[in-house]
N, C-alpha and C positions, 0 to 999 in steps of 0.2 A: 279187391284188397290185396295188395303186396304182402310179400312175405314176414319185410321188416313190419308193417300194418297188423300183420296177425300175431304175430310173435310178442309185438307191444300189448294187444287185447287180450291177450292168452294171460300176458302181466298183469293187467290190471285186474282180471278176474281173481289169478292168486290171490292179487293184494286183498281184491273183497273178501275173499274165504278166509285171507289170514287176520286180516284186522276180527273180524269172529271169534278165533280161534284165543285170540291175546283178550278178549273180552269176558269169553267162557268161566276163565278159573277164577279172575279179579272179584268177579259179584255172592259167586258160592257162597265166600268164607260167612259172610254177615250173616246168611241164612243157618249152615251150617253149625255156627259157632257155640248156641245155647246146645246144641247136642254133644260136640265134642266137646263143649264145659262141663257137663256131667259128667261122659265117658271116662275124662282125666283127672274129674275134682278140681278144677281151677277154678280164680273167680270169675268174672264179669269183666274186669278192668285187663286182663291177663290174655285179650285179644292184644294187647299192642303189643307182648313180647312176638307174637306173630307176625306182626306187621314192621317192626321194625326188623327180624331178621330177616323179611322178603323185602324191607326197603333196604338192606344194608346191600344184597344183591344185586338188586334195582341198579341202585345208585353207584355201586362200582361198576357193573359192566356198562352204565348208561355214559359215564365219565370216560371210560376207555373206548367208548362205540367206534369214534372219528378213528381213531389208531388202528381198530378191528377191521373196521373197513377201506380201509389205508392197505393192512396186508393180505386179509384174506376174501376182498372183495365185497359185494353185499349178497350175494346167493349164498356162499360159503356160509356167511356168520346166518344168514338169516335158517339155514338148514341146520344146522350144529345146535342152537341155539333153542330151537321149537324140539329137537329133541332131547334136549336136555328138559324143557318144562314139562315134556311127556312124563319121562323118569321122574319128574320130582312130584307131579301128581298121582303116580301110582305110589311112591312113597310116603304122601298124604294118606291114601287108601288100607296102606295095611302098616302105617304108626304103630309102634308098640309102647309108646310114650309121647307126653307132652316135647321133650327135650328131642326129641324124633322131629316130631312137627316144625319145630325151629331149624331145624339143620336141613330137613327137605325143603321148607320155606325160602329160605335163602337160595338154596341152590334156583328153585323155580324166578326167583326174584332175578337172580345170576340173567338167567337163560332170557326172561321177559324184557327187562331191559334192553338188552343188545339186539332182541326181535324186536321191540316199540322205537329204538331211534334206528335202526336200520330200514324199516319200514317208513317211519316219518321221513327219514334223509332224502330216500328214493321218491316220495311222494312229491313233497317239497319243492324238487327240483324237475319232475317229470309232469305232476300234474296242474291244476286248478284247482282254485279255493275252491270253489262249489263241487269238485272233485274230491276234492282232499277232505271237505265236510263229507261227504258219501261214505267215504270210505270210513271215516269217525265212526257215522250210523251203525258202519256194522260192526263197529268195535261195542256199540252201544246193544247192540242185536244180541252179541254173545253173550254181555253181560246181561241184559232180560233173560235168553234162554239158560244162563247159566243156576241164577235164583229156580225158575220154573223147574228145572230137572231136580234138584236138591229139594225144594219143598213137594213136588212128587213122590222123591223115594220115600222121605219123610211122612208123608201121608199116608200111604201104604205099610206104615210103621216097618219100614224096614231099614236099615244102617247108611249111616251118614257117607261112611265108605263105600257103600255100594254108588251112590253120587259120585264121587270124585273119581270110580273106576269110569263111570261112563265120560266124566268131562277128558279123563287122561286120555282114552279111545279114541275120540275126537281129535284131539290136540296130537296125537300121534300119526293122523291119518294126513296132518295139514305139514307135517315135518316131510313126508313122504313126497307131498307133491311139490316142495320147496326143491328133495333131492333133485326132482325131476327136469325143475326146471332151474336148476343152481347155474349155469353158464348165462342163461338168458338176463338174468335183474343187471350184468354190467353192461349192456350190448345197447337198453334204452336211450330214445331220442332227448336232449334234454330240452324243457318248456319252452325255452327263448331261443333255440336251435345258436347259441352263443357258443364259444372253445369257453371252458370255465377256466378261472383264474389260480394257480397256484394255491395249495392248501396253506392258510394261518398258521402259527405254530400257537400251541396252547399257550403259553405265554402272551404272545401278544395277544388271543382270542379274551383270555381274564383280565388284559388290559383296559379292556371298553367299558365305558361306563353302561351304555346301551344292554351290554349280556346280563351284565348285575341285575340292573333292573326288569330282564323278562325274566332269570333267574328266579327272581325273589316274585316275580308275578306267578308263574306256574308252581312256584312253591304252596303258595296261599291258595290260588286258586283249583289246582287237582286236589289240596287236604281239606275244603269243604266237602269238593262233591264227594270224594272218596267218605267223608264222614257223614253225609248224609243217606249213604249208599251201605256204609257200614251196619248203624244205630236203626235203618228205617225200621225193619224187624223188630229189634228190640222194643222202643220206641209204642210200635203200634200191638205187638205180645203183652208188653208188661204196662205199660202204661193204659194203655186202653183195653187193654183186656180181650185184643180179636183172634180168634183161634190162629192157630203157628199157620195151617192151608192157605189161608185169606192174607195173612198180615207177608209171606212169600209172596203170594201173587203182586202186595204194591210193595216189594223190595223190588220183583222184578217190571212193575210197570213204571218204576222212578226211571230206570237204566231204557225200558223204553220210548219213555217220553224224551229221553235225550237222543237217542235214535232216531225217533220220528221230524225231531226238532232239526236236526244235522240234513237228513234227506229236504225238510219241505223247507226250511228258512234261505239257507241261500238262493233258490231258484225262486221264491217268492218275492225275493227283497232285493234285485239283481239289480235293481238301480241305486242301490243304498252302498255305499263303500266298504271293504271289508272292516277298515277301522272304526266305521259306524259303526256297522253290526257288533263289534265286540263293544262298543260301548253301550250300546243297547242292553245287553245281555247283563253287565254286571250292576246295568241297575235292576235289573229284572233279579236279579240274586236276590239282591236286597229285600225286594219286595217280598217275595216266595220264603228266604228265611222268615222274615216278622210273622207270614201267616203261619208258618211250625211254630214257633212257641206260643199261639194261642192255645186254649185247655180243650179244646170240642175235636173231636176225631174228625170233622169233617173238614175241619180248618187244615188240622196237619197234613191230612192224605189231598187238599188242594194246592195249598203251600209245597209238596213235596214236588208235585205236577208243574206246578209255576218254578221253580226250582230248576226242577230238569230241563226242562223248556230252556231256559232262559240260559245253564248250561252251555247246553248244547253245541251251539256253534264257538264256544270260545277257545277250547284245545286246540280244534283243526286250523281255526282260522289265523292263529297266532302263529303256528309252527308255518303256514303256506306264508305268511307275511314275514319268517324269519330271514329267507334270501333275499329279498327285498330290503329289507332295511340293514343287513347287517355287511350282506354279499357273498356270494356263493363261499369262498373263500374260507369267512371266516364259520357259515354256517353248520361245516361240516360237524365241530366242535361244538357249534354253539347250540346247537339243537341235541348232542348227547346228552349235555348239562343238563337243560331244558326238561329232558326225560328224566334225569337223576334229580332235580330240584321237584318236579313233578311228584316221583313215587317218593321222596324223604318227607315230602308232604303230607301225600296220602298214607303217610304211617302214623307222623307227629300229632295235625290236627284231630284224629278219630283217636287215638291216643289219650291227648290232653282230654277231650271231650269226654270220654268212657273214666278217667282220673276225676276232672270235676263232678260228672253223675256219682261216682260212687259217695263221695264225698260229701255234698246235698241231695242232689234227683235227679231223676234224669232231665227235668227240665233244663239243666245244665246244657244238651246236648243242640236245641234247636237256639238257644242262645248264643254258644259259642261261636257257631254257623254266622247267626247272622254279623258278629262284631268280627268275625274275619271277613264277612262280605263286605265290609266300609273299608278293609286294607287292600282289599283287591279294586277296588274302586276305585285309591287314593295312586295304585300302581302303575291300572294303564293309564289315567290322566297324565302318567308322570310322565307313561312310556309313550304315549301318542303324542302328547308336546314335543318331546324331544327329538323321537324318531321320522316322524311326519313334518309337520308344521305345514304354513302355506307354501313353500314351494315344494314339497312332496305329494302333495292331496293329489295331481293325478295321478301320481303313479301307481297309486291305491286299487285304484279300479279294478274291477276283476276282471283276469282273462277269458279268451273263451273256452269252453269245457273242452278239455282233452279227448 
């Protein structure tokens, strides 16, 4: 193996530990949240001021990614940035109010953001879709191990904070290996071994009808899973009545079954096109919603499984399909969006969702899901028509694994 060989593998393995790491703190909150609801007196519905001040983060630094990494490279922002989420989960940890929690929220939102499209950028353009789905897996990892450590502490009836010191630990230990290897993330070979072309200017990037439309696609589609990832807890506590231990472990087996989905469907389905597969997947949504809002606990914890499953490969595979259809060019940009339409989603929809429950029932929550799964439906037929068509279908094909 060459130098430049090893120096590449050494990357990719960060990238596994980091895509983890960006996993970790995102699944906590759901788990967490009936406890910090008591600690602070808030209601039920009073997770979305949480979520919208980690989307308002989110969504700024994800909008400004392409410019960040324009000046300060992608090792630079991707180090900076995982330590800034550090800092904001130990200031989760030792909150001395609600209005506390929103202002480190955000800041971690800040930080997550410019770490999710810096990493997507770099993937995107160095690796494979069936690559680039792995690496999803392990975002999907963090998020399972991230539920499982919180409903541990929790079970041990000890402080919700004591959770979030051990996710910040973590998440501190992966800012460190970023410093280490901060020179190396601009040195990578790129996929097509092509000179890329001139960066878009934002302007003309907001110009294309094409960004609109994946916009308003990863909008839709990260505020279901994100809200079924939010509510599952809830959901299976208050609705069905399964003690907080158990109703944890399938908050964190929702985020594994997306994990396991990202690792085995690409290499399974290697004949199937990427743009098949994502269409596969959101009708698989659909389906997995309808079975949540049946009334039998059995139905929702299969539904939620069918769900994640069918998930799964749809993040990775759209962002690895976004230099493809759009062009390196304008992707730089187009993929920060993408991350910022992404988390203003995963705040809105769980959001809206946790507002209608309160308001009737929670049954509100597996119904919301599914009637945003027929928008997500309606989005990529719109975006595959127009991006694809027949003379695009070979280009589809997947590369081979990096």
């Amino acid at each position: 193996m060459t130098k430049t060989q090893s120096g590449f593998s050494m990357l990719l393995f960060v990238a596994f530990l980091a895509f983890i790491s960006i996993g970790l703190p995102d699944a906590v909150l759901g788990v967490a949240w009936p406890s910090i609801q008591d600690t602070f007196g808030r209601a039920r519905a009073d997770l979305g001021f949480i979520l919208f001040a980690s989307g308002f983060g989110y969504f700024t630094s994800g909008a400004f990614a392409g410019k960040a990494i324009e000046l300060l490279g992608v090792g630079r922002l991707l180090a900076t940035s995982t330590a800034a989420v550090s800092i904001g989960l130990i200031g989760y940890a030792a909150s001395p109010g609600f209005w506390f929690l929103m202002v480190v929220a955000a800041l971690i939102g800040f930080g997550s953001g410019a770490v999710d499209a810096g990493l997507n950028f770099y993937a995107a353009e160095h690796f494979s879709v069936t690559v680039m789905n792995w690496l999803h897996a392990f975002f999907g990892i963090g998020a399972m191990i991230g539920p499982f450590i919180m409903a541990g502490v929790l079970a041990a009836d000890a402080s919700w904070r004591i959770g979030y010191t051990i996710v910040a630990g973590a998440t501190f230990l992966m800012a460190i290996a970023f410093i280490f290897t901060v020179s190396s993330w601009d040195d990578g070979v790129h996929q097509d071994h092509e000179s890329k072309s001139p960066t878009a200017t934002v302007s003309h990037v907001l110009r294309q009808p094409l960004v609109w439309i994946q916009i308003a696609l990863f909008f839709f589609m990260t505020g279901i899973e994100a809200a079924a990832g939010a509510w599952s807890f809830t959901m299976l506590f208050e609705k069905f009545d399964i003690e907080p231990g158990v109703a944890g472990l399938w908050a964190g087996f929702y985020w594994g079954m997306i994990a396991l989905g990202r690792l085995v469907l690409p290499p399974l389905l290697r004949s199937l096109q990427p743009a098949r597969l994502i269409q596969s997947g959101t009708l698989g949504l659909v389906v997995g919603a309808a079975m949540m809002t049946r009334d039998q606990v059995w139905m929702f914890q299969a539904g939620l499984l069918v769900f994640g499953l069918a998930m799964a490969p749809l993040f990775p595979t759209l962002m690895s399909l976004t230099p493809r259809r759009l062009g390196s060019n304008v992707s730089l940009h187009a993929i920060g969006f993408q991350v910022s339409a992404a988390v203003l989603g995963g705040a809105t929809i769980p959001t809206l969702a946790g507002i209608l429950a309160g308001r009737t029932t929670l049954d509100a929550i597996p119904w919301t899901i599914a009637a945003v799964a027929t928008i997500v439906i309606a989005l990529e037929t719109l975006l595959r028509d127009r991006a694809d068509g027949d003379d695009k279908e070979s280009a589809l094909v997947a590369t081979p694994d990096s």
